[in-house]
KEMAR-409231 format. One record per residue: residue number from 1; residue in three letters; x, y, z of N, C-alpha, C, O in turn. Coordinates in steps of 0.001 Angstrom, whole numbers, plus 500000, padded with zeros to 6 digits. Example, Ala and Ser with C-alpha at 12.3 -4.5 7.8 and 13.67 -1.06 7.14 Angstrom:
BEGIN
<site 1 "ALA" <513190 494310 507800> <512300 495500 507800> <513200 496700 507800> <514236 496681 508465>>
<site 2 "SER" <512850 497750 507080> <513670 498940 507140> <512900 500030 507870> <513409 501138 508039>>
REM end
This chain:
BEGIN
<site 1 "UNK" <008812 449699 640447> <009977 449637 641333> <010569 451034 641516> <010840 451737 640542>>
<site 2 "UNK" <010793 451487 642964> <011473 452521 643480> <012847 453083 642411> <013300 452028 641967>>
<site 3 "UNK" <013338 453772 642066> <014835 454020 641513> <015602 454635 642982> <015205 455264 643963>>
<site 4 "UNK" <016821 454112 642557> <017898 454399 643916> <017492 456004 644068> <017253 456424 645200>>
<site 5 "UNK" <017423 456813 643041> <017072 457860 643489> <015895 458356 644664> <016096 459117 645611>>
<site 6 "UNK" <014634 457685 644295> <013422 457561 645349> <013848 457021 646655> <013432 457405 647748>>
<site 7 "UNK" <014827 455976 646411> <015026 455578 648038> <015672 456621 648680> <015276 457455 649494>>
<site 8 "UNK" <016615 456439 648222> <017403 458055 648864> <016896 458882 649469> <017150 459159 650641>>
<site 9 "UNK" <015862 459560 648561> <015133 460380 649008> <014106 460224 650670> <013991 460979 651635>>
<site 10 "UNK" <013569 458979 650366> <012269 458531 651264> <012972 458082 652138> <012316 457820 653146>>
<site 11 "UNK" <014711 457729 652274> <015566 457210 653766> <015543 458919 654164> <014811 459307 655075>>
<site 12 "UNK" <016226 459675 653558> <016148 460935 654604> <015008 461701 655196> <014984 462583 656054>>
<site 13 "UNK" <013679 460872 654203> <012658 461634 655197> <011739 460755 656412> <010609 461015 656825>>
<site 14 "UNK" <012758 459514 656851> <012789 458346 657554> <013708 459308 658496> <013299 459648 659607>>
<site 15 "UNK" <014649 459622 658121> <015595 459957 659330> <015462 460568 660467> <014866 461586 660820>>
<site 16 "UNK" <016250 459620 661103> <015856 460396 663012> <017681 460441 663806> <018252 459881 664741>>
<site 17 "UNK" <017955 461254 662959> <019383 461987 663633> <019804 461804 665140> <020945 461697 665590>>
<site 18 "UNK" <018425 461794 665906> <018553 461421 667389> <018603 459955 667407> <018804 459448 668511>>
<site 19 "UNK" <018479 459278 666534> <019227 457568 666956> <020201 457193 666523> <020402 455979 666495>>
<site 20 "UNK" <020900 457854 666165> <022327 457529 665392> <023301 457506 666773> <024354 456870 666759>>
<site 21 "UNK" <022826 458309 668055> <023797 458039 669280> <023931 456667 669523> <024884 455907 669698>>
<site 22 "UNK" <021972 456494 669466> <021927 455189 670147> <022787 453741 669647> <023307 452730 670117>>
<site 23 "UNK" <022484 454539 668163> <023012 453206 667171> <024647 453091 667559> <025088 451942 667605>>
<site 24 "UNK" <025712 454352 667881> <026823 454456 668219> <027169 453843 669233> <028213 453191 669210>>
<site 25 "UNK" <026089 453925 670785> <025803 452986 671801> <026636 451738 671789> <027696 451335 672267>>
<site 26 "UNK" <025381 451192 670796> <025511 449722 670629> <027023 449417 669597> <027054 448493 668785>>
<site 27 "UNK" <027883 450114 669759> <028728 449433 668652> <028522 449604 667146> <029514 449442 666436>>
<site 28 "UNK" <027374 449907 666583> <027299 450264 665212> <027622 452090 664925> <027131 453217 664985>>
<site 29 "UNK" <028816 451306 664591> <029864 452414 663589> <030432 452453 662389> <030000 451550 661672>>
<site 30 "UNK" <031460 453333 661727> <032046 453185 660424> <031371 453581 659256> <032024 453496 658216>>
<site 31 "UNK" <030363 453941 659193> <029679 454635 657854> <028650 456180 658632> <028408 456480 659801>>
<site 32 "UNK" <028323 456766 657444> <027628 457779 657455> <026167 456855 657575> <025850 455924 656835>>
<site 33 "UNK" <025327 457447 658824> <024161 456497 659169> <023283 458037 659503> <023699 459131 659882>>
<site 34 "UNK" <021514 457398 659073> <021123 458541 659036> <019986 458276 660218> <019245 459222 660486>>
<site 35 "UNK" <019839 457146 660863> <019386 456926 662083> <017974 456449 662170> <017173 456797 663038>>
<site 36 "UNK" <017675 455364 660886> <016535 454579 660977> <016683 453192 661417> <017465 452276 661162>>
<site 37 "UNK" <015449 453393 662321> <015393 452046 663015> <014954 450663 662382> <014047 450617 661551>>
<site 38 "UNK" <015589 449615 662781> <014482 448958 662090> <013349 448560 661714> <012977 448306 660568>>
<site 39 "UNK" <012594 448479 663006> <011210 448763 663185> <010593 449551 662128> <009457 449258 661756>>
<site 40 "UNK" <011367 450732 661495> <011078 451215 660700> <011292 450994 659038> <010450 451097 658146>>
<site 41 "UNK" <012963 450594 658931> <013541 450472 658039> <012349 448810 656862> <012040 448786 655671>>
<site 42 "UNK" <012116 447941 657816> <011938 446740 657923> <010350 446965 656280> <010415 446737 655072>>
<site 43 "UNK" <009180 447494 657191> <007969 447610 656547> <008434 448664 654785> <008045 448527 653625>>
<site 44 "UNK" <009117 449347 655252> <009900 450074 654011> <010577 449319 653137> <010730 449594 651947>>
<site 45 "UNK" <011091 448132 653835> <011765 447116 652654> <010516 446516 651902> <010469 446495 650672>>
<site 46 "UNK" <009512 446032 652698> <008125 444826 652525> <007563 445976 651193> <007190 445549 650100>>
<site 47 "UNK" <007589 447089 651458> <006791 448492 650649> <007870 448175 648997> <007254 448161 647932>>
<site 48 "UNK" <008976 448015 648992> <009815 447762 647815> <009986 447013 647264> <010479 447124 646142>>
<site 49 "UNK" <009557 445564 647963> <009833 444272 647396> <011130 443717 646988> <012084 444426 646667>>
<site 50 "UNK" <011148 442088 647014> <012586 441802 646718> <013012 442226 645490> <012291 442133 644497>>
<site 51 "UNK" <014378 442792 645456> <014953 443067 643782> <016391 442281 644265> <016744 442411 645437>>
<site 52 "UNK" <016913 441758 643663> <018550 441411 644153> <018905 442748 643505> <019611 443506 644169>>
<site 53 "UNK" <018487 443148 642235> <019651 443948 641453> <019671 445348 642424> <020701 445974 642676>>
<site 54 "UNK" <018287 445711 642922> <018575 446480 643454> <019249 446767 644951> <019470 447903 645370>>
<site 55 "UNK" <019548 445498 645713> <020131 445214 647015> <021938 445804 646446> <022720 446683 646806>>
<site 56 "UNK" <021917 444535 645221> <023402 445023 644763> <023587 446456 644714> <024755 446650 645049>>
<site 57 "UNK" <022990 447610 644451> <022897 448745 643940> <023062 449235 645317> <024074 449911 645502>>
<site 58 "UNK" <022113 448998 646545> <022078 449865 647606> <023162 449567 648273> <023558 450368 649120>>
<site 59 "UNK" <023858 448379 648039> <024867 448083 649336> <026223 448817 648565> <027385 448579 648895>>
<site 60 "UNK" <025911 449544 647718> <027461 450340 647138> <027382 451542 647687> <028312 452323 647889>>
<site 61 "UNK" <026022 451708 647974> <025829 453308 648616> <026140 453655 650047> <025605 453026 650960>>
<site 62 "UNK" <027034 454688 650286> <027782 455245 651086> <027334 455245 652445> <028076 455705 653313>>
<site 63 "UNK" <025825 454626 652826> <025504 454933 653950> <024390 453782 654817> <023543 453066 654283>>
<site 64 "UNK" <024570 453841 655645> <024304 452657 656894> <023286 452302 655938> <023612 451766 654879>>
<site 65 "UNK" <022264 452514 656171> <020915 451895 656247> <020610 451271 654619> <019954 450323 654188>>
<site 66 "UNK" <021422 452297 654019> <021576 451434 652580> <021937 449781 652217> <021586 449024 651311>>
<site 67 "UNK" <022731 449657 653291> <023281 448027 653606> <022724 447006 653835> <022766 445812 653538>>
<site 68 "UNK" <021711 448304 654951> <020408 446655 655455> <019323 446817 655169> <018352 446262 655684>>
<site 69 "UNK" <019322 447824 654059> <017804 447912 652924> <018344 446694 651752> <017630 445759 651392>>
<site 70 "UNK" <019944 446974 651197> <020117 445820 650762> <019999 444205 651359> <019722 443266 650613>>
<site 71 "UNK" <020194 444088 652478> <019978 442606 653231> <018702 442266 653161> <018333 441094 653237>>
<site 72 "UNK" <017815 443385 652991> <016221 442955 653409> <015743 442863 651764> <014895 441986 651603>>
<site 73 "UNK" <016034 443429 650798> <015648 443051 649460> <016524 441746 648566> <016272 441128 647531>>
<site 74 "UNK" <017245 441724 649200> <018454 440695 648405> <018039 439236 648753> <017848 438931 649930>>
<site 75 "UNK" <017891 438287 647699> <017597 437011 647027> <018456 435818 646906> <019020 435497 645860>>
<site 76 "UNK" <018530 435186 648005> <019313 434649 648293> <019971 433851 647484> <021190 433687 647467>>
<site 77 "UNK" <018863 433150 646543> <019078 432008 645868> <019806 432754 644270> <020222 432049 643350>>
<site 78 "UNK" <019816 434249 644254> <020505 434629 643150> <022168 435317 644189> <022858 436269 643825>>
<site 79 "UNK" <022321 434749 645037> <023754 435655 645894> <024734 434846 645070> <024691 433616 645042>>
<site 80 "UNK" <025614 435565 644402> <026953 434681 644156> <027912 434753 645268> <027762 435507 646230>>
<site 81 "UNK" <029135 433759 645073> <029923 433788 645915> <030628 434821 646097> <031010 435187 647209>>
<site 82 "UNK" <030905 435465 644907> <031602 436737 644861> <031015 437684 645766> <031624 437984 646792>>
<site 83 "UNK" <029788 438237 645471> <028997 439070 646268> <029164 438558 647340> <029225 439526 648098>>
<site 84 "UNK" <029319 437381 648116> <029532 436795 648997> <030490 437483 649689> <030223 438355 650515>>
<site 85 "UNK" <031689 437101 649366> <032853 437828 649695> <033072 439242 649799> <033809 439848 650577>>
<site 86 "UNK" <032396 439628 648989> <032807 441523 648685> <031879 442257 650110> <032139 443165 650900>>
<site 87 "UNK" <030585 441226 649902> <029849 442145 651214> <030250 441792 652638> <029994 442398 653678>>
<site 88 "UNK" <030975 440616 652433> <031316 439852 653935> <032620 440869 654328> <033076 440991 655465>>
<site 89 "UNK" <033102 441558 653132> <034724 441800 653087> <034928 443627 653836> <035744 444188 654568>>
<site 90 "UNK" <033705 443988 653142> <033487 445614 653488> <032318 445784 655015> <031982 446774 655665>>
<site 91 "UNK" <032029 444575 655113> <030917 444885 657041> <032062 445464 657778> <033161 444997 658077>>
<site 92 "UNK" <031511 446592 657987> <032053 447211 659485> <031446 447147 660708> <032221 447305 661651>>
<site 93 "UNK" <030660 447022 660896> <029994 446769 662060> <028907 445270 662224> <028768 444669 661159>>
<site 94 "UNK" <028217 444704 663355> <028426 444066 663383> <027237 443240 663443> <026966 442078 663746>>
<site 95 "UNK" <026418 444639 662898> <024763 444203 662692> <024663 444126 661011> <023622 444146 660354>>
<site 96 "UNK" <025488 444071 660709> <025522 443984 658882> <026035 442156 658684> <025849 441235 657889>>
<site 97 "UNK" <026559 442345 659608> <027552 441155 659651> <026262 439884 660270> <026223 438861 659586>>
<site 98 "UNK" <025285 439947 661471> <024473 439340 661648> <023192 439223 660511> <022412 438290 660322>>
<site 99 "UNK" <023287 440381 659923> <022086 440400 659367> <022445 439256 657848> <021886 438166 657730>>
<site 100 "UNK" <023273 439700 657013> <023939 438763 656392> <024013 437642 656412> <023518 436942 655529>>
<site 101 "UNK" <024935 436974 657871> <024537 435867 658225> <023666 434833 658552> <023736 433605 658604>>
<site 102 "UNK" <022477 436039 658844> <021193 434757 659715> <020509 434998 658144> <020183 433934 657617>>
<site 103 "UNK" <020267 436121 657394> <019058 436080 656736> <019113 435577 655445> <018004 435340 654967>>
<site 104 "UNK" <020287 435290 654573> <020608 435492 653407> <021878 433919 653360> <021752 432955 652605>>
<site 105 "UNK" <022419 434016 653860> <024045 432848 653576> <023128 431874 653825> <022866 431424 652709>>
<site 106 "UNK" <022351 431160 654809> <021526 430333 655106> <021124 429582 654243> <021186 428381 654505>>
<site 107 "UNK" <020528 430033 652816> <019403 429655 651913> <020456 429745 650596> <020053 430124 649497>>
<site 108 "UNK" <021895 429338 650850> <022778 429524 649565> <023741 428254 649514> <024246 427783 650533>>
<site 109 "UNK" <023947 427746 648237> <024060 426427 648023> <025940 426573 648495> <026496 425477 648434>>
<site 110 "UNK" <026754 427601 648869> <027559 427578 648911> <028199 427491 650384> <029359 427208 650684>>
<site 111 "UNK" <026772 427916 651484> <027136 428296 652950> <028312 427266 653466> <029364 427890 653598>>
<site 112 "UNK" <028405 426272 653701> <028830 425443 654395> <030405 425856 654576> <031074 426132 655572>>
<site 113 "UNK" <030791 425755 652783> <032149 425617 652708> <032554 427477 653107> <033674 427896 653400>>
<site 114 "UNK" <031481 428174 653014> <032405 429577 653063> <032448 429479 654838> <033478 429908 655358>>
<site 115 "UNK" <031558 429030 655587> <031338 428848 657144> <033124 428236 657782> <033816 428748 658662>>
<site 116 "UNK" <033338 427318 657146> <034486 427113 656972> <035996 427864 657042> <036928 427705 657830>>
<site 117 "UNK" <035865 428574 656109> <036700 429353 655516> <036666 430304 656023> <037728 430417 656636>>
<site 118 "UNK" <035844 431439 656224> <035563 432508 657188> <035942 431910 658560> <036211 432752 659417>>
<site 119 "UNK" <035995 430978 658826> <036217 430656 660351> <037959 430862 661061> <038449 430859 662190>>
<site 120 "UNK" <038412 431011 659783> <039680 430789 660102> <040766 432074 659166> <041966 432142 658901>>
<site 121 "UNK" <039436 433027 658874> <040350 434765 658700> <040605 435368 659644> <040168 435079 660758>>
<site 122 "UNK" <041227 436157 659446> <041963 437263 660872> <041118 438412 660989> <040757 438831 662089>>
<site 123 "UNK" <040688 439098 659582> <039599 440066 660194> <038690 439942 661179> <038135 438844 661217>>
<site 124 "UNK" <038414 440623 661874> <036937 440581 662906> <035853 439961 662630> <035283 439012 663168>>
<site 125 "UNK" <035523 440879 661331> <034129 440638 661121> <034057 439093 659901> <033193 438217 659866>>
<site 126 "UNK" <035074 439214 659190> <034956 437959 658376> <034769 436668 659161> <034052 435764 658731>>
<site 127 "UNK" <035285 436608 660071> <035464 435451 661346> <034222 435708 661865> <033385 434806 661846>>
<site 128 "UNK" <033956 436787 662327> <032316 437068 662990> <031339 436092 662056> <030516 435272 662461>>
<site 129 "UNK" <031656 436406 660785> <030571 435863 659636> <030391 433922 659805> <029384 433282 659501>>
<site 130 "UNK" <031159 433592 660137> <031490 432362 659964> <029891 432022 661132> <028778 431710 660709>>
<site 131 "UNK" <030236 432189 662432> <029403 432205 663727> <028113 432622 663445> <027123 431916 663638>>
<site 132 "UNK" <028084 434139 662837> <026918 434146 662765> <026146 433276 661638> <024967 433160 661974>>
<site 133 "UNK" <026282 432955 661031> <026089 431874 659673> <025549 431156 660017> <024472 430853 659504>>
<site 134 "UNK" <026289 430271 661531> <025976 429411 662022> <024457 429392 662324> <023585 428820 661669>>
<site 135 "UNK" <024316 430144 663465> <023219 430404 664245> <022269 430567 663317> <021251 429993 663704>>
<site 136 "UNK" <022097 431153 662122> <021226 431578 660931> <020690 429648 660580> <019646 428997 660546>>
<site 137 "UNK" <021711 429488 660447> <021782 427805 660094> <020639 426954 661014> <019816 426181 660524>>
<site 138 "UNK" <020795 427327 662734> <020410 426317 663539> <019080 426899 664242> <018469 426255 665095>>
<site 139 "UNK" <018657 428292 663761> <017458 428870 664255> <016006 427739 664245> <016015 426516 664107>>
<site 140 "UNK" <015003 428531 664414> <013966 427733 664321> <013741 428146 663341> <013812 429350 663095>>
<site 141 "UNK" <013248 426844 662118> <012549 427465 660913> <013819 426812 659884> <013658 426523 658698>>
<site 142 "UNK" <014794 426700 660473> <015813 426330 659389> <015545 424641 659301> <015014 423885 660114>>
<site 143 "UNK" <016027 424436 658224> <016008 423218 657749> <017316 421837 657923> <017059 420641 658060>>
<site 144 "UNK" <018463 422360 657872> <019440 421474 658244> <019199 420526 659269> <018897 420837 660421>>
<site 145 "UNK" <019340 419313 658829> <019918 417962 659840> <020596 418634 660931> <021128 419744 660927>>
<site 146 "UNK" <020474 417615 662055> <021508 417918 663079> <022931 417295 662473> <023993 417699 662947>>
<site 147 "UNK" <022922 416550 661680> <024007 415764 661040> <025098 416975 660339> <026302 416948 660595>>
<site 148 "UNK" <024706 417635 659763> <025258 419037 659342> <025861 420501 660133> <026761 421293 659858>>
<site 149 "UNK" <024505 420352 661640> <024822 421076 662217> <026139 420754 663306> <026924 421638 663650>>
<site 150 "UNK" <026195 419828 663611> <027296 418858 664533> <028844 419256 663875> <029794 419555 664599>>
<site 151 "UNK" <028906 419217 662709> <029917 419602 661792> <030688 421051 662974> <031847 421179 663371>>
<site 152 "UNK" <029253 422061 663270> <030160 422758 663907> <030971 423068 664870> <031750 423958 665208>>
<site 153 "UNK" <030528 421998 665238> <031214 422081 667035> <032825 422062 666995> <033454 422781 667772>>
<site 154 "UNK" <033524 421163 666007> <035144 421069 665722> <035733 422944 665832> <036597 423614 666396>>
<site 155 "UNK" <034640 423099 664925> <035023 424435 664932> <035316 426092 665538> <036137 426988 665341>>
<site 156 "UNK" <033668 425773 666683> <033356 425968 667751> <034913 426146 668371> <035746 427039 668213>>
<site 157 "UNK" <034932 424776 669222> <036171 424374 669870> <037938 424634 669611> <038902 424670 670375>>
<site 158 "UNK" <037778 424775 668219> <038884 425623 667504> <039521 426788 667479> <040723 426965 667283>>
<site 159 "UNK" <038344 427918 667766> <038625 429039 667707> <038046 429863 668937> <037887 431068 668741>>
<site 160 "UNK" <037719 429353 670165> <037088 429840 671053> <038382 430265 671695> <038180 429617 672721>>
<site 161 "UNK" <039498 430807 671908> <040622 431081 671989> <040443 432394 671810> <040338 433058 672841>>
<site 162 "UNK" <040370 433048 670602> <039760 434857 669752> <039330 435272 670989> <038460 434663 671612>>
<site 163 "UNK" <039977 436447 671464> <039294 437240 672793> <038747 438691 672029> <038455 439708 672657>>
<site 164 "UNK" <038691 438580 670856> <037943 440151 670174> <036884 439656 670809> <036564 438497 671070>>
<site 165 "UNK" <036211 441026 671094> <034901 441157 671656> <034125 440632 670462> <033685 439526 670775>>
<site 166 "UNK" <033808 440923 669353> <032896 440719 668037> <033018 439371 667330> <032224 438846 666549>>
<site 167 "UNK" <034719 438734 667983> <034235 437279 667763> <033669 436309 669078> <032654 435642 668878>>
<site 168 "UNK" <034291 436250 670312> <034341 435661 671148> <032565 435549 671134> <031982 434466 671077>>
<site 169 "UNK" <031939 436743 671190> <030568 436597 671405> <029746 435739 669807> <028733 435039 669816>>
<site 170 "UNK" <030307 435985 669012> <029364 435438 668406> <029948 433641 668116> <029573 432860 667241>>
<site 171 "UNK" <030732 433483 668962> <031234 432125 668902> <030683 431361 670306> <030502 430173 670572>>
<site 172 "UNK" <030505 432577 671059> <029422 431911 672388> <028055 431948 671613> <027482 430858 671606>>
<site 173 "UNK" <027652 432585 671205> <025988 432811 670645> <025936 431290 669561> <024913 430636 669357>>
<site 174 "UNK" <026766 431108 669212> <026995 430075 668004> <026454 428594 668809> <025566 427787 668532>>
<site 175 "UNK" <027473 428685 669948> <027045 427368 670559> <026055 427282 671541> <025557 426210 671885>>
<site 176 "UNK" <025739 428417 672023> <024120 428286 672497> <023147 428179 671683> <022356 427290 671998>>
<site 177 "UNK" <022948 428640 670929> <022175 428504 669580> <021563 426850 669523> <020487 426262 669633>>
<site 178 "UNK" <023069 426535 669267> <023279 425281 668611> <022750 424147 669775> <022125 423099 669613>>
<site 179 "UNK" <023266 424801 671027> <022959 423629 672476> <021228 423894 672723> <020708 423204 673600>>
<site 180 "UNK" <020443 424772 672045> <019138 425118 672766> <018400 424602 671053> <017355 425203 670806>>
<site 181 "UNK" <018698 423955 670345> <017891 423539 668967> <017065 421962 669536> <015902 421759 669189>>
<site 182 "UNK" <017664 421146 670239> <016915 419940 670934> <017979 419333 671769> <019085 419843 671953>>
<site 183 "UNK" <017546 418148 672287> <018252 418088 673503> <019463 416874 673018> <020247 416540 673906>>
<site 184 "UNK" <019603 416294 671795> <020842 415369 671122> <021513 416729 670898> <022624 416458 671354>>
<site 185 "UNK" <021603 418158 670459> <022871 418916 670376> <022778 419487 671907> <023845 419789 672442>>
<site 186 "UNK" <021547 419655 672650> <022137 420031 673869> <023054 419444 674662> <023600 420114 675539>>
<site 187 "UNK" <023350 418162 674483> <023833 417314 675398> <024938 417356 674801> <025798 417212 675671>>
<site 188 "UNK" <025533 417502 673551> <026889 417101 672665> <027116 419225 672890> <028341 419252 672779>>
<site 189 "UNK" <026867 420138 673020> <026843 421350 673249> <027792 421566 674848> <028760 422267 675142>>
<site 190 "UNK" <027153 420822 675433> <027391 421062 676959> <028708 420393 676754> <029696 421098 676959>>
<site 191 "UNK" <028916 419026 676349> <030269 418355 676212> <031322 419181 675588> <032482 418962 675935>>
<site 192 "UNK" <031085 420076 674739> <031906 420845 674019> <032321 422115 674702> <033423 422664 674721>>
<site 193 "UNK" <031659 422313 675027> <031450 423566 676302> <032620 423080 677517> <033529 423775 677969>>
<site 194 "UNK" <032349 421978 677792> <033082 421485 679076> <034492 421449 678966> <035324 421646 679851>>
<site 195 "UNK" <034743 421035 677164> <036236 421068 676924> <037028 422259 676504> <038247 422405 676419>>
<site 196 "UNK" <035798 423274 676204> <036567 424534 675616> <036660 425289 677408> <037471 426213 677463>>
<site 197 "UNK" <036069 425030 678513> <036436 425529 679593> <037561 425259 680071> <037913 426056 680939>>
<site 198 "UNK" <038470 424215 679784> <039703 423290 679738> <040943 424231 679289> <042030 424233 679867>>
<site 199 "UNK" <040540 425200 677931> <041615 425810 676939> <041987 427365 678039> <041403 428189 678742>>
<site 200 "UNK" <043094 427069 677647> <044385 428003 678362> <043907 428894 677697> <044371 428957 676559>>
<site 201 "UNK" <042993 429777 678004> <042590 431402 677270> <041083 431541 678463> <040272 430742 678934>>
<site 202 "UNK" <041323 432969 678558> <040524 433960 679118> <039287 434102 677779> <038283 434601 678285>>
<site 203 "UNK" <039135 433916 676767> <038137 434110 676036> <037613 432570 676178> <036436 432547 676537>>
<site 204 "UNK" <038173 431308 675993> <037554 430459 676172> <036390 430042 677359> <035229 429646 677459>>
<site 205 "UNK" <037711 430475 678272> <036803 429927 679808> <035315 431081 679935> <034375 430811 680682>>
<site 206 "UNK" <035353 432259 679126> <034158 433079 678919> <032944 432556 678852> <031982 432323 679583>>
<site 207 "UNK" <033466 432380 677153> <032695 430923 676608> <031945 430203 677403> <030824 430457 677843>>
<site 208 "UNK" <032728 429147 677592> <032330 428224 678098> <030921 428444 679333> <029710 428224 679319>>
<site 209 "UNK" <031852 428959 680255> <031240 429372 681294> <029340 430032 681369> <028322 429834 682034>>
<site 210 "UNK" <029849 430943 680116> <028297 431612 679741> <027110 430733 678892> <025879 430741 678918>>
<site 211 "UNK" <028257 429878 678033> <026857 428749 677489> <026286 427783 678325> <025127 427370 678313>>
<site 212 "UNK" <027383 427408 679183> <026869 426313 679954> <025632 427015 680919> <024570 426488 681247>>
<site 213 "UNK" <025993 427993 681160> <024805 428473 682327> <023820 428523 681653> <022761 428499 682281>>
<site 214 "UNK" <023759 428592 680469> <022576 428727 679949> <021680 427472 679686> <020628 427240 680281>>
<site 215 "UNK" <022310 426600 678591> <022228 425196 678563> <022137 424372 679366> <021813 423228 679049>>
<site 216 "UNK" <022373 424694 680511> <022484 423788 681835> <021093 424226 682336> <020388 423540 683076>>
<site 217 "UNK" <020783 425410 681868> <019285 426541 683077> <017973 425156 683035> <017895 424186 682280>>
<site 218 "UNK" <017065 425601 684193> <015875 424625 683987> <015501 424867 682517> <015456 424092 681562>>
<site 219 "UNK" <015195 426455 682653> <014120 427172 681586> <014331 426522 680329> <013399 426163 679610>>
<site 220 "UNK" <015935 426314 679962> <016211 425701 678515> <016056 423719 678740> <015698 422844 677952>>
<site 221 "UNK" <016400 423686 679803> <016033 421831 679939> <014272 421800 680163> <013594 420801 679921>>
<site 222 "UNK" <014059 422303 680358> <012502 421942 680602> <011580 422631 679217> <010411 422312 679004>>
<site 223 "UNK" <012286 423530 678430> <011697 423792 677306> <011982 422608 676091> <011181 422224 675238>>
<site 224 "UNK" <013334 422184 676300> <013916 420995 675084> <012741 419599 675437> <012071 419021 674581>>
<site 225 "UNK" <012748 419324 676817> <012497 418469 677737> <010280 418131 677147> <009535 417193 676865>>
<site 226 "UNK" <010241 419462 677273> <008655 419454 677246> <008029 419349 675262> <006828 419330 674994>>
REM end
């Protein structure tokens, strides 16, 4: 196994200084980032293998890519709740916050109730976490009942109000997600959709508006359909 020291080392001779604009581009900000892609970052994790202890170790370190070298080595089934919280608590941006969510909360005996709870903090990104969780939840490949996944729609409908850019979207992404998994949540998706177009807010009628076009498209009825 690598020592934090070796990684260190082998991220700066990864580094490409000329993508750190790009990465700025897109909204990923707030730490010292040394401008590896994933494409790159990704086969470099597969090269290290899972360690949790050492995910814990990298995500203390001061700099971007350290975060989502930790997401890509970290073990889900050893995540405590604590760690839960502490890493959900310090995401600044909002690909730490997805990555977290889809790859790792998913496969942890605690997701449900923190999905919950995160849904209804004031930070950005803690609230972000809730949504993206979701979608991690309702991908292909995941395992949950629709019986579980249905749970989210109350919630959905709750908070589609949030006009932050970093929640509103991942609370639209949440329920497309959720409306394009088969066609019993597409149809209960679109209904939910129809009522959050109803709510007295400019972030709702967003919402709404953008899932339904989607959920409504042939491409997604004739893919559920076929």
């Amino acid at each position: 196994m690598k020592s934090i020291k070796q990684i260190l080392a082998d991220l700066n001779e990864l580094a490409d200084p000329q993508y750190i604009s790009q990465m700025e581009y897109f909204g990923i900000r707030g730490a010292k980032a040394l401008g590896i892609k994933n494409a790159v970052l990704k086969p470099y994790a597969k090269e290290i293998g899972k360690s949790h202890m050492m995910a814990i170790d990298l995500w203390n370190q001061p700099i971007h890519e350290c975060k989502h070298l930790a997401i890509l080595l970290a073990e889900p089934r050893l995540l405590t709740e604590e760690v839960a919280e502490k890493w959900t608590s310090e995401c600044y941006s909002w690909d730490l916050v997805d990555g977290i969510g889809m790859k790792i909360l998913p496969r942890t005996a605690f997701v449900f109730n923190k999905v919950e709870e995160w849904s209804k903090r004031e930070p950005e990104f803690e609230k972000r976490m809730a949504f993206a969780t979701m979608v991690g939840l309702t991908l292909k490949g995941a395992k949950q009942p629709d019986e579980d996944i249905i749970q989210f729609f109350p919630i959905i409908e709750r908070e589609a109000w949030d006009n932050r850019n970093f929640v509103k979207k991942a609370v639209n992404w949440a329920l497309r997600q959720i409306g394009k998994r088969n066609l019993n949540l597409n149809a209960q998706a679109i209904e939910v959709a129809g009522r959050i177009k109803l709510q007295d807010s400019k972030a709702a009628r967003w919402i709404a508006s953008d899932a339904l076009r989607e959920l409504k498209s042939t491409k997604v009825q004739e893919r559920l359909r076929g």
